[in-house]
Each structure stands twice: as structure tokens, then as C-alpha cells.
RODO-2510 file (C-alpha; in nm, 4 decimals, decimal comma):
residues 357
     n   res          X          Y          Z
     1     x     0,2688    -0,7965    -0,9265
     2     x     0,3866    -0,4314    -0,7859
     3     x     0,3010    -0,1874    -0,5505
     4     x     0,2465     0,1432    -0,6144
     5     x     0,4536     0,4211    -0,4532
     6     x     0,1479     0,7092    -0,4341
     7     x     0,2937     0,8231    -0,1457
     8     x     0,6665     0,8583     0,0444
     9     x     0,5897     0,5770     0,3335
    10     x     0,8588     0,4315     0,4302
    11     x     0,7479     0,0996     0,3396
    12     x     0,7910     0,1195    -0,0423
    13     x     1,1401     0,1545     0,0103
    14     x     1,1995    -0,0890     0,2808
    15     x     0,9901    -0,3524     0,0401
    16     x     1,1783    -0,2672    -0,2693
    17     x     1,5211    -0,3132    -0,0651
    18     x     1,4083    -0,6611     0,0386
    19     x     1,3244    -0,7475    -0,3696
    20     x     0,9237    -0,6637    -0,3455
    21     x     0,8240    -0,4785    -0,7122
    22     x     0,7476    -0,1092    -0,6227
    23     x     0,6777     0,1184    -0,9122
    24     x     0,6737     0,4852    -0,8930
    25     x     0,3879     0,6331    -1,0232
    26     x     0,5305     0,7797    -1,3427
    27     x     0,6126     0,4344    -1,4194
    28     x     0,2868     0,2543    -1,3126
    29     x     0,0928     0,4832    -1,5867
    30     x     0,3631     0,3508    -1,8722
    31     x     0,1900     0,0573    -1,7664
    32     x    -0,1455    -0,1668    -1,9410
    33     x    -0,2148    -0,3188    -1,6381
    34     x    -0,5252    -0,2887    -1,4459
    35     x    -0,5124    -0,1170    -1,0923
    36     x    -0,6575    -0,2367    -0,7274
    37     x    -0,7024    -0,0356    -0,4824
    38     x    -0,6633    -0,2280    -0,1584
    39     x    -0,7714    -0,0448     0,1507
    40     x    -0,5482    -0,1540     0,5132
    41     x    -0,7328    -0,0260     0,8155
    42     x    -0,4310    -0,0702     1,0561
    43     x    -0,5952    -0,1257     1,4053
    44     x    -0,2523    -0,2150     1,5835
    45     x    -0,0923    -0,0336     1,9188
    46     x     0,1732     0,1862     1,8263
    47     x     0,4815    -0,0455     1,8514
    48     x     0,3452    -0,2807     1,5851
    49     x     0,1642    -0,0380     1,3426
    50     x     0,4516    -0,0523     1,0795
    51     x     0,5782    -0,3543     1,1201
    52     x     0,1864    -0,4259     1,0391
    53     x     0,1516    -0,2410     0,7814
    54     x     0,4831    -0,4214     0,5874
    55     x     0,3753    -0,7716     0,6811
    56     x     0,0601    -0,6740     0,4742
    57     x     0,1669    -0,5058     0,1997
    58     x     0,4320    -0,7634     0,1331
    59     x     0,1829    -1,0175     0,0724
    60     x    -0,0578    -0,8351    -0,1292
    61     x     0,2955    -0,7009    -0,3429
    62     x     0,3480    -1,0948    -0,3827
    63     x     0,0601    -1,2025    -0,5482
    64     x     0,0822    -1,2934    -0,9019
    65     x    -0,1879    -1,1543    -1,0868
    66     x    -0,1572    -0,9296    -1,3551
    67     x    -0,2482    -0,6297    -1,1676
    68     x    -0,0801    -0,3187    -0,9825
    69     x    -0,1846    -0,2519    -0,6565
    70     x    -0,2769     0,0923    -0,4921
    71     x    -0,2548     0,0755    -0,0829
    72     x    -0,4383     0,3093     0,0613
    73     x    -0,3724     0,2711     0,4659
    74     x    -0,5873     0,4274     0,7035
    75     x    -0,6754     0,3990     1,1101
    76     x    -0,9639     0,5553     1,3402
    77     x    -0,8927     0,8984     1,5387
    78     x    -1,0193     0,7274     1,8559
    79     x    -0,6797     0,5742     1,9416
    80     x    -0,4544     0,7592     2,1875
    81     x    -0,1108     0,7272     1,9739
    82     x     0,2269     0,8594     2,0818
    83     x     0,3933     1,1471     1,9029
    84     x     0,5795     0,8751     1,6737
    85     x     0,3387     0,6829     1,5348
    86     x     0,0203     0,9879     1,5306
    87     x     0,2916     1,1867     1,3026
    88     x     0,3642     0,8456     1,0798
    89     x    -0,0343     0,8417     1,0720
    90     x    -0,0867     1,2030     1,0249
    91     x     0,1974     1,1727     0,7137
    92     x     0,1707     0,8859     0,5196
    93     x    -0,2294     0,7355     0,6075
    94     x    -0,5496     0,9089     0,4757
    95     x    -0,8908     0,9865     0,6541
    96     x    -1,1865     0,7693     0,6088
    97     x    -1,3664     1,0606     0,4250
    98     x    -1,0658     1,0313     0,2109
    99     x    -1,1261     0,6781     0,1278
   100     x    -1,4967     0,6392     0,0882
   101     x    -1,4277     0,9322    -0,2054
   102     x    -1,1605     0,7007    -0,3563
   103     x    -1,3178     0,3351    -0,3423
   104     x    -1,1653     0,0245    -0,2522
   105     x    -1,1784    -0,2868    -0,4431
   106     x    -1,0940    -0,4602    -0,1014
   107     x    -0,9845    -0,4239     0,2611
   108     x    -0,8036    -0,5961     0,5169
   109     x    -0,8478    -0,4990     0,8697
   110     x    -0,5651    -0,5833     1,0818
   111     x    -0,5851    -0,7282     1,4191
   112     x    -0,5954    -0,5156     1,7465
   113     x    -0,4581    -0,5335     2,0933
   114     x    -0,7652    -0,6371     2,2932
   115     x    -0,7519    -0,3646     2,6186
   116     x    -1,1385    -0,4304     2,7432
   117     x    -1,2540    -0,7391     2,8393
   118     x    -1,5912    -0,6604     2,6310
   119     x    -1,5518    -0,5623     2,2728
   120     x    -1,8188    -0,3183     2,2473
   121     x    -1,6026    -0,0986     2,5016
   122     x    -1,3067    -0,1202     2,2678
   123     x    -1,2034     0,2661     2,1500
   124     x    -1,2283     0,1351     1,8108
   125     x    -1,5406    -0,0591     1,8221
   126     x    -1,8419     0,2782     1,6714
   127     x    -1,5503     0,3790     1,4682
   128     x    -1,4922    -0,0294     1,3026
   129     x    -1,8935    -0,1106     1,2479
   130     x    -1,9154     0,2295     1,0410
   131     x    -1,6058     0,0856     0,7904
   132     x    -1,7566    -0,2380     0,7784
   133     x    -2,1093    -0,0997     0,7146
   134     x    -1,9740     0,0861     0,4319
   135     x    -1,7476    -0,2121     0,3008
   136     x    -2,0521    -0,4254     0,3158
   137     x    -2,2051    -0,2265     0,0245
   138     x    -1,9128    -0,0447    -0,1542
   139     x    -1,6326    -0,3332    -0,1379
   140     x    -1,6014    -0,6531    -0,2998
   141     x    -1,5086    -0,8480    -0,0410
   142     x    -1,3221    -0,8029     0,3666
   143     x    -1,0263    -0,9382     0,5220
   144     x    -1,0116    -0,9260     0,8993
   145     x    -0,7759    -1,0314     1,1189
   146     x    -0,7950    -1,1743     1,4676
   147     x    -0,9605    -0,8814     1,7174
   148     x    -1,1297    -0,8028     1,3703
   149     x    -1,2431    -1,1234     1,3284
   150     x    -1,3727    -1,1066     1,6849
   151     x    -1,5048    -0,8180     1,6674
   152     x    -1,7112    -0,8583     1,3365
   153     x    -1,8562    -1,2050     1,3977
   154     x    -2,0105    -1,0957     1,7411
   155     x    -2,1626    -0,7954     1,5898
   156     x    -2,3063    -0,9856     1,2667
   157     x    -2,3907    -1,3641     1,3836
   158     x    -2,3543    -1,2852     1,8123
   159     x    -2,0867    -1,4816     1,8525
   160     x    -1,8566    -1,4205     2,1955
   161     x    -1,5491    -1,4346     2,1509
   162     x    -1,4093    -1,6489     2,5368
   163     x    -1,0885    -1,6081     2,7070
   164     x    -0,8632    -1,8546     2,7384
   165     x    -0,6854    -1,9515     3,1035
   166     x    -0,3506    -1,9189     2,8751
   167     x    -0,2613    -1,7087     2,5915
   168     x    -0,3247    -1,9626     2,2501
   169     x     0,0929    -1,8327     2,1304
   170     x     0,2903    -2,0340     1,8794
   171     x     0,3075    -2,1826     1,5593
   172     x     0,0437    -2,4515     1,5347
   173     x    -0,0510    -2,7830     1,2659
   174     x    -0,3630    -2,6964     1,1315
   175     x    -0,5469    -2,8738     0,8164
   176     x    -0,8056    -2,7856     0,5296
   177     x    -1,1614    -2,8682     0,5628
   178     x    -1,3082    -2,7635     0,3605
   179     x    -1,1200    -2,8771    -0,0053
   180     x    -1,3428    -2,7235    -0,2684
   181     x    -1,3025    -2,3392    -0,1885
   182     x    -1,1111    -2,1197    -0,3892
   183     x    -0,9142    -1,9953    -0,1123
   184     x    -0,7228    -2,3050    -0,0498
   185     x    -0,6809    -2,3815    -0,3921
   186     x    -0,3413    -2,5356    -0,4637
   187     x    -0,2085    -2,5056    -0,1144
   188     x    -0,0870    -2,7763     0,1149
   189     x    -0,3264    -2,9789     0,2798
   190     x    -0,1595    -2,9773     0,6102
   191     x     0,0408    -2,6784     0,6871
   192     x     0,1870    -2,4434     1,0218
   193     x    -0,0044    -2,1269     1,1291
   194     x     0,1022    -1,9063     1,3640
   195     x    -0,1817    -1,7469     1,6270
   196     x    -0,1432    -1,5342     1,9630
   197     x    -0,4294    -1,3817     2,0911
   198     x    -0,5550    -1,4085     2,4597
   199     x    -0,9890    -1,4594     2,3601
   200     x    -1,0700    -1,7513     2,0977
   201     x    -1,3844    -1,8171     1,9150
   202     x    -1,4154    -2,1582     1,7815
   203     x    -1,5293    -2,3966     1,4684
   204     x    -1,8514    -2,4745     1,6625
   205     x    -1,9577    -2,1297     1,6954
   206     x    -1,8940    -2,0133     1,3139
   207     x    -2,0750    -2,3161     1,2383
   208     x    -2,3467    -2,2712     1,4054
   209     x    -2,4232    -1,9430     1,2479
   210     x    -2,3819    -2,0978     0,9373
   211     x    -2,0205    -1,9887     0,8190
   212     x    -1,7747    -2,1884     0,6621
   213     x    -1,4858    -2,3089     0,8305
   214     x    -1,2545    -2,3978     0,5634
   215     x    -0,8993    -2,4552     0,7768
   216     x    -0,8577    -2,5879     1,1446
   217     x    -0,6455    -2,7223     1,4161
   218     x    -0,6503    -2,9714     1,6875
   219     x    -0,4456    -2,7579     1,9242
   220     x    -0,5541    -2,3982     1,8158
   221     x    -0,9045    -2,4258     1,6439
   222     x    -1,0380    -2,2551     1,3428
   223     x    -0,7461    -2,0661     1,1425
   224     x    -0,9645    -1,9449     0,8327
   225     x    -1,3545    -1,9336     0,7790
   226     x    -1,5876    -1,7210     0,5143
   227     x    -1,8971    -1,5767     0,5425
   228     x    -2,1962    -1,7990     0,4074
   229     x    -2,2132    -1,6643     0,0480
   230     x    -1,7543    -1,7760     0,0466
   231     x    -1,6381    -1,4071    -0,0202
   232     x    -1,7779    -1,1176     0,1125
   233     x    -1,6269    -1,1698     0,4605
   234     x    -1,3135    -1,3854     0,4882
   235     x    -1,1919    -1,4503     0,8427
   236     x    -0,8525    -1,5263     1,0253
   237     x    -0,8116    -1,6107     1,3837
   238     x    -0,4233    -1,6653     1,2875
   239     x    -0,1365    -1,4618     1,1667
   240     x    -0,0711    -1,5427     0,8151
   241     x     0,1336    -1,2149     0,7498
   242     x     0,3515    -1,2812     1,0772
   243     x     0,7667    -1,2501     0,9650
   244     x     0,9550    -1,5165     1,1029
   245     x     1,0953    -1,3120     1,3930
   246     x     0,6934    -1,1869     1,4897
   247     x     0,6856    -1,4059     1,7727
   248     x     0,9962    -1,3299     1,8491
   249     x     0,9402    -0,9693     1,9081
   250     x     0,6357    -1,0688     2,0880
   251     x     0,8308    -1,3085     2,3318
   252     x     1,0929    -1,0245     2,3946
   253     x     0,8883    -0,7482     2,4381
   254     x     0,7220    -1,0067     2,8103
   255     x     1,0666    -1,0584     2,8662
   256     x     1,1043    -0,6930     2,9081
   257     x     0,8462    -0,6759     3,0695
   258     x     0,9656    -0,9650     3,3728
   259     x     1,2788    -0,7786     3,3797
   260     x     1,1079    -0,4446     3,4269
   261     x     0,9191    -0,5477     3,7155
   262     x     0,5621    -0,5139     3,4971
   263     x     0,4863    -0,8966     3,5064
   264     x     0,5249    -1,1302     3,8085
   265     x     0,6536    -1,4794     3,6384
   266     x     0,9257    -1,5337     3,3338
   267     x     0,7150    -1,5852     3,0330
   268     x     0,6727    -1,9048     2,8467
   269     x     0,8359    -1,9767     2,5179
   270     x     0,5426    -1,8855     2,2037
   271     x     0,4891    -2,2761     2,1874
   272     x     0,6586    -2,5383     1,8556
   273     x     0,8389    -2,2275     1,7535
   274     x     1,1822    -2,2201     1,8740
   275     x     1,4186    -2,4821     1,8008
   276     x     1,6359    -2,6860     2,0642
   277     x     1,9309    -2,4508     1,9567
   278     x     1,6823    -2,1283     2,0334
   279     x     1,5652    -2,2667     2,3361
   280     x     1,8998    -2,3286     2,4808
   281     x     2,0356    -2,0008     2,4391
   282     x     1,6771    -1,8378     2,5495
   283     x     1,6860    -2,0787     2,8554
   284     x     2,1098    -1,9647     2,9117
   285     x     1,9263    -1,5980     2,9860
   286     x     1,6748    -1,7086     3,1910
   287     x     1,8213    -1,8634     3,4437
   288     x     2,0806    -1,5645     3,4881
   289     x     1,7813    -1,3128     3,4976
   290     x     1,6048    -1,5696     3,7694
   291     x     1,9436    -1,6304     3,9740
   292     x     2,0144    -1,2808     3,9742
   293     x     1,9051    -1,0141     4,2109
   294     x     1,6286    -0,7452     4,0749
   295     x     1,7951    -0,5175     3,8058
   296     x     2,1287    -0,7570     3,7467
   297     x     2,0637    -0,8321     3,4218
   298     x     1,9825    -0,5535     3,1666
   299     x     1,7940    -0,6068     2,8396
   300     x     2,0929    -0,4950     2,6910
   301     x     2,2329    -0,9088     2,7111
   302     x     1,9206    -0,9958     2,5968
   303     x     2,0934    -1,3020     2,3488
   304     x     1,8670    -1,1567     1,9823
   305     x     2,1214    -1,1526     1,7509
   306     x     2,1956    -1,5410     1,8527
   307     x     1,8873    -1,6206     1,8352
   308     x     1,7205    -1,4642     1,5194
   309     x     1,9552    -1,6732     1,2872
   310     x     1,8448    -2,0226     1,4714
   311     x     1,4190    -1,9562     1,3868
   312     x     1,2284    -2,1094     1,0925
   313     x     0,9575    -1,9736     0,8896
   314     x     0,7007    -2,2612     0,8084
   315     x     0,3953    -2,0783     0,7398
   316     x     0,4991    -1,7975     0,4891
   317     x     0,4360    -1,9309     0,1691
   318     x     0,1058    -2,1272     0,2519
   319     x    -0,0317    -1,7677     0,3778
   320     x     0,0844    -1,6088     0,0748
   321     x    -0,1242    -1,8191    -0,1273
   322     x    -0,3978    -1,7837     0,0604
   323     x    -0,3933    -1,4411     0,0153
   324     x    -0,2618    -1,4663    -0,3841
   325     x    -0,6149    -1,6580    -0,3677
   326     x    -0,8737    -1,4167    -0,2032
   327     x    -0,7015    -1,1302    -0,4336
   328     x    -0,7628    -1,3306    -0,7443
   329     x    -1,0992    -1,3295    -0,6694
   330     x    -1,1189    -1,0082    -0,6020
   331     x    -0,9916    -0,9305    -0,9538
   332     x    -1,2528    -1,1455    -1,1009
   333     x    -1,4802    -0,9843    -0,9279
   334     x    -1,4076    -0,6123    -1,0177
   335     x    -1,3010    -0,7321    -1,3829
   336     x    -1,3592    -0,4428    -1,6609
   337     x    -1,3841    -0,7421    -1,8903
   338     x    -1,7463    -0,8573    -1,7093
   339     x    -1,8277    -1,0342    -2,0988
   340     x    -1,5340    -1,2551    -2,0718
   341     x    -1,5832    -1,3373    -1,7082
   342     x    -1,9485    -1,4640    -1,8856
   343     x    -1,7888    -1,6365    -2,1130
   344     x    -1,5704    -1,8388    -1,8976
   345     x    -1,7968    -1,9305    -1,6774
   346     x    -1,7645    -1,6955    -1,4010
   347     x    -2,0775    -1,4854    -1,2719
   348     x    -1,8964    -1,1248    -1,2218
   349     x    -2,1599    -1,0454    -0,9529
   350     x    -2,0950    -1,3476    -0,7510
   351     x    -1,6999    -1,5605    -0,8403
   352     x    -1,8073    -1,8291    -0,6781
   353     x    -2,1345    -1,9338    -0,7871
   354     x    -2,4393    -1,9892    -0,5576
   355     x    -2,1753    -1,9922    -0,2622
   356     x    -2,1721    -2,3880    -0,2725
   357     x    -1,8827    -2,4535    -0,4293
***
């Protein structure tokens, strides 16, 4: 179903160039279809924030209900941005205040890059529990993702997030658990994830405090959990908005950063992501840059544009379900038609029943 275009972000047009539905807003009110206003509280450093705030709003512009969808994207002051991305802030996000005077019918609150090794002395830490204290009573239901995750869990249930002696980076297996939610309705039952994040929490932990795990991995742990009541809190410790070149740009970027003198070894490849063909090429450059005396070998031969055609995307559709999934709920939830929710079945306070589903 479409986006809206309220504003000129660059987004809309970059999604409507790649075959996303954006309608202006003229159009939209030609329209009989209901509106949801879907809040995005972009936490991300500066070189990811847009490329953030596309991987989301492509997946909320894919779901299929009959429904047009207001974004409404918003950060916290407390970040120290440079001039590029405080004047794509200052231009095309709104304020809290602004927000809390619209209403959301959801929000998704991206991941973070994790500076402090304690959350509570993260910049955006006051600034997050004040949005989710005000979600908790004026939103149907939160999506958080990774640091957010993190961040929310310890705060709520005391779980500590732990850090890992390596960086959990790749695309993993992973496998439901938990069959009867609504969220992994009519998706594989097996399926690739992608994570990268440097702390973990685990399946033992959400457990423990009594949330449901409902998709996990041998190699990489819990992918997707709930709060207890199923919907008011949904959880990711995995990328399901990642674009097939996210790692990618993630992998270059430490490459850079060897080359630049900033890290002391050659970073590992993101791990079952590349293919042999990839990791031939990748491994051609490395061994130049590690044969070569310091400042040899420029970014500049850095071997992208071979290398972008060779990757696969195997986790795109099965997180666009998931998310198809979590926003049909949310439109049962925040139905006009509450009577016909009755009637079918479906208690318009609470979509999935008692929470035992």
C-alpha cells in the first residue's frame, strides 16, 4: 500500500524511482483508504541515518494492507550530528513535541551505534525512556531494533545486554519457535537473517523474564521476541530492513578504516555472506593492501563495483513479511470499524487474545 509524500524528503522520490507506491498528498485525499501514521525514531550515526530511514520506509511502503501510510521521522537533540545530516534533520524530521500532538498508530526505533560500554551513559538513553514511556500509553504497539532492543529490555525486565570477544556480523540460519504467533504467520520456517552488533542478549535471558522468543539461531541467538502480552513491544536483535549491499557498506567502511591507519588488523569478511566469486576478488585486494607498504593502495581500487553484482539477498522477503505482519495488526488494532473487529472474532483492545495464542 503507499506512502505518503507530506513532506519533500528525499526518500519519497528515491522509493518511487525504485517502484515503491508514493502518493502526493492531493492524491492520497482522492483516496477511501484509511491512514497510519507510523512514527521512525532514527537513532543511527550520521553516515547511516538515510540509508536507515529508506530501508524502513521501504518495508512499511510494501505491506499489503489496504491502508496509506503517513511517516513521520524524528531523532533526539542529544546527538552531536555533522552539518549534513543536522540540516537533513533540521529539514525533513519533526520534534517530539511535534509528534506527541500528532499521534502515532506505531513506531519503530531504529538501532544505534553503541559508543559506551554501559547503556545508561548512551547520549540517547533520558531522551529514548521518555519516547517509550509515552509509546507505552499512546501507541499501539513498538518496534525496536538492535541497541533499541538492548536498550529497552534492560530498562523494563534488567536484562544486560554482554559483549561478545567478536563482533556477531553476517547473514545467519535462524528458525521459528514459536509457530502460533501472528508475526510469523505464513513465513518460512527456516529462513537467513542478517545481525552485526558487537553486545548480544540471548533466548535465556528474554525467557527468563517471561518474553516470547518466537525466532532463533544456533550460531546467532534470538532474532525476534515480543513482550508477554505478543504486541505491545516487538523485538529484533537482527537486521530485517538491511539492503543486500548493508553489510557490504559495513565491511568497506573497516576496510577504510585498516587502510587509514584507524584499526590495527585487516577485517574479517561479515560471515556466510559473500560468495566464493566475492571472496576472491575481496581477498585479490587484500593481499595487495597487506604486501604493500603503508599508503600504496588507495581506497580509490577498492574492487565495489565487482563486487556488488556477485552478493545475494536471502533475507528480504521473509523480513518483509514479518513486518507486513506486525502492521496488520496494528491496523486491527486501531480499526474505525471496532463492531466488525467484534464480529469476527477479534478483541479491538487486545488482536491477539489473552496473549496465548
Amino acid at each position: 500500500m503507499p506512502l505518503i509524500a507530506h513532506s519533500k524528503l528525499p526518500t519519497f522520490e528515491r522509493l518511487r524511482a525504485e517502484g515503491v507506491e508514493v502518493l502526493s498528498p492531493d492524491r492520497a485525499q482522492q483516496q477511501d483508504i484509511r491512514e497510519l501514521h507510523i512514527g521512525i525514531l532514527n537513532l543511527m550515526p550520521d553516515a547511516a541515518l538515510e540509508a536507515t530511514e529508506r530501508q524502513f520506509m521501504r518495508m512499511v511502503g510494501g505491506c499489503n494492507r489496504i491502508a496509506q501510510f503517513k511517516i513521520h521521522l524524528f531523532s533526539v537533540p542529544e546527538f552531536e550530528r555533522n552539518e549534513k545530516a543536522q540540516t537533513h534533520i533540521d529539514t525533513y524530521y519533526e520534534t517530539f513535541d511535534r509528534i506527541k500532538s500528532v499521534g502515532l498508530d506505531a513506531l519503530i526505533i531504529t538501532g544505534a551505534n553503541p559508543v559506551q560500554s554501559k547503556l545508561k551513559d548512551e547520549p540517547f538513553w533520558n531522551p529514548l525512556l521518555e519516547i517509550v514511556e509515552w509509546a507505552r500509553q499512546y501507541v499501539s504497539s513498538v518496534l525496536c531494533s538492535c541497541l533499541a532492543t538492548h536498550a529497552i529490555v534492560q530498562h523494563d525486565h534488567g536484562i544486560q545486554r554482554y559483549r561478545l570477544e567478536q563482533k556477531r556480523w553476517g547473514v545467519y540460519s535462524h528458525r521459528i519457535v514459536d509457530f502460533h504467533h501472528p508475526l510469523v504467520a505464513n513465513i518460512n520456517t527456516r529462513f537467513d537473517a542478517p545481525h552485526s552488533h558487537v553486545y548480544e542478549t540471548n533466548s535465556r535471558q528474554f525467557r527468563d523474564a517471561n518474553l516470547r522468543v518466537l525466532v532463533s539461531s544456533e550460531d546467532a541467538d534470538f532474532y525476534l521476541a515480543t513482550s508477554e502480552d505478543g504486541f505491545r513491544f516487538v523485538f529484533f536483535q537482527g537486521h530485517p530492513e538491511y539492503d543486500v549491499i548493508s553489510l557490504f557498506k559495513e565491511y568497506k567502511r573497516e576496510v577504510s578504516r585498516y587502510v587509514a591507519g584507524q584499526r590495527n588488523s585487516y577485517p574479517p569478511f561479515p560471515e556466510n555472506y559473500f560468495s566464493r566469486e566475492a571472496t576472491r576478488v575481496l581477498n585479490h585486494f587484500r593481499d595487495a593492501v597487506l604486501s604493500s607498504e603503508a599508503g600504496q593502495i588507495s581506497m580509490d581500487k577498492f574492487p565495489e563495483d565487482e563486487v556488488v553484482p556477485l552478493l545475494d539477498d536471502t533475507w528480504g522477503d521473509t523480513g518483509k513479511a514479518i513486518i507486513n505482519n506486525w502492521l496488520g495488526l496494528v491496523y486491527q488494532l486501531t480499526s474505525a470499524d471496532r463492531h466488525r473487529a467484534f464480529m469476527q472474532g477479534i478483541d479491538p483492545e487486545n488482536p491477539l487474545g489473552n496473549g496465548h495464542i
